[in-house]
N, C-alpha and C positions, 0 to 999 in steps of 0.2 A: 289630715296631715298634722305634725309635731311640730312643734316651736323651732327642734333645730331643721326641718326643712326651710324655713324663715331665716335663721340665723346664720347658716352654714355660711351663704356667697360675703355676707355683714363679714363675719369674723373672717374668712379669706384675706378677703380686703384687705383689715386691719389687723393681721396679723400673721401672714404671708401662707403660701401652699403648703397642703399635706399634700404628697406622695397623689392620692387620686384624686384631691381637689385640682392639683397644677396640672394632670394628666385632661381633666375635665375641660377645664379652663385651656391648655394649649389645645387640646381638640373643639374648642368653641373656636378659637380665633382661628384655627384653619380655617373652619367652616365658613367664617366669615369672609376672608380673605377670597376663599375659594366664589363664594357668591357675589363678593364687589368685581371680580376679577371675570367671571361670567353678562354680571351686569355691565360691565364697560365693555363688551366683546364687540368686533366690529359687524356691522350687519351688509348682509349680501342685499340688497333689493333688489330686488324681481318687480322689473315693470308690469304694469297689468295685464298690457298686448300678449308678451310672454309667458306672461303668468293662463291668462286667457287661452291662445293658442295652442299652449304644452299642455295643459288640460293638470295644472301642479295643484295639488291639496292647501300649499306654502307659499307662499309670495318671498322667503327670506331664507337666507341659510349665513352661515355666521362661521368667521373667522375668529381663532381666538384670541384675546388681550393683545395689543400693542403688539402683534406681528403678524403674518403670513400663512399661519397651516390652519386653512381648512378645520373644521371643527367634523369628525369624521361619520358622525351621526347628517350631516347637513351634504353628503357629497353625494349622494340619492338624488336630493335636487338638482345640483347639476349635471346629474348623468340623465336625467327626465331631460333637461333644457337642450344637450346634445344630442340625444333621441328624435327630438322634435325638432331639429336643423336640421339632420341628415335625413330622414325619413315623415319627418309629421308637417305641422303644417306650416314650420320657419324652413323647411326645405331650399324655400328662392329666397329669403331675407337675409341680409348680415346686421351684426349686432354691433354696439360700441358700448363697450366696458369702462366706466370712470368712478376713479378714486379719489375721495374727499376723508381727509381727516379734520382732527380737533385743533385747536391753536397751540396745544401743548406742544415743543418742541419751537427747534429754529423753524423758519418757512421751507430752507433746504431740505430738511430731515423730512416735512411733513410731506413736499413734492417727491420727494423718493420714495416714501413709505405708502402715498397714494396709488402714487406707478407700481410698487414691486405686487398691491394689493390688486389693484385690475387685472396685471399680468400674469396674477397664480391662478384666477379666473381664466384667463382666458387660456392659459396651458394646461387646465386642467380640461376646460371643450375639445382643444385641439390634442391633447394627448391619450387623455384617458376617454374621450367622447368620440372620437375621428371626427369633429368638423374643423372646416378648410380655413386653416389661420388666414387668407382671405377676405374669410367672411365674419371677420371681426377685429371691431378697430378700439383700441385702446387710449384711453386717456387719464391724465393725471390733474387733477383739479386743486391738491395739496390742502390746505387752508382756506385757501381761498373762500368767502361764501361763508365759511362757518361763521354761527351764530354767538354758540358760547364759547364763554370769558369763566366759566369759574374754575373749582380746582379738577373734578371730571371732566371736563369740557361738555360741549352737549352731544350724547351720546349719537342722534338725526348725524352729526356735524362725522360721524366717524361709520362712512360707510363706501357701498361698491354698489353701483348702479348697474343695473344691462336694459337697457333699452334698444328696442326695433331701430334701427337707422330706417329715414325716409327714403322710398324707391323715386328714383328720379325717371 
């Protein structure tokens, strides 16, 4: 390498964008953006019974950033977890879906944004899966429980559970 491969990002810096330094540079901070914004994604957990019983590769599948759809790579999971309510081996089982976010927001915002997050889940079993709304009971946990306090919150703290409900 050349001195200006060294020097190039130095003089940016201090002395503002050429034309494909600032094209470089705005395409770094997408990339960035796009990776922080993947890393705070919320995560689906897949309890183990479930995970166990549907026979999933994944224990997880993920919703993207701070809303509600599904991340469309991750919806194979749940169409496996539907498979295996209607026909495998959660056939006689019902589930409950619970949503826990981060403390970021009001408690209100986090309690609805929990709820609208279990209930994309569980519309997506009962719509796109055929299992029997039924046999799946939803909950919203909000804040509640969560751990982290910093400016990401802790990521654990922003997720969607499914777990086996106990047969009585």
């Amino acid at each position: 390498m050349n001195l200006s491969t060294y020097l190039s990002p130095i003089l940016i810096a201090l002395v503002g964008c050429t034309t494909l330094a600032c094209s470089s540079t705005t395409n770094a901070v997408r990339y960035d953006r796009a990776a922080a914004d993947n890393d705070r994604r919320t995560e689906i957990e897949i309890g183990e019974q479930v995970s166990t019983a549907c026979s999933l590769s994944s224990n997880k599948a993920f919703f993207t950033y701070n809303g509600t759809t599904l991340d469309p790579a991750d919806k194979a999971t749940l169409h496996n977890i539907a498979h295996c309510m209607t026909t495998g081996n959660l056939k006689d089982d019902t589930i409950i879906v619970m949503g826990h976010t981060d403390t970021t927001g009001s408690k209100a915002y986090n309690a609805e944004l929990g709820m609208n997050r279990a209930e994309m889940v569980a519309k997506y079993l009962v719509e796109e899966g055929g299992v029997a709304a039924t046999r799946i009971f939803v909950k919203s946990y909000g804040e509640s429980g969560a751990k982290g306090n910093d400016a990401d919150g802790n990521p654990y703290d922003r997720r969607v559970e499914l777990r086996v409900t106990e047969r009585e």
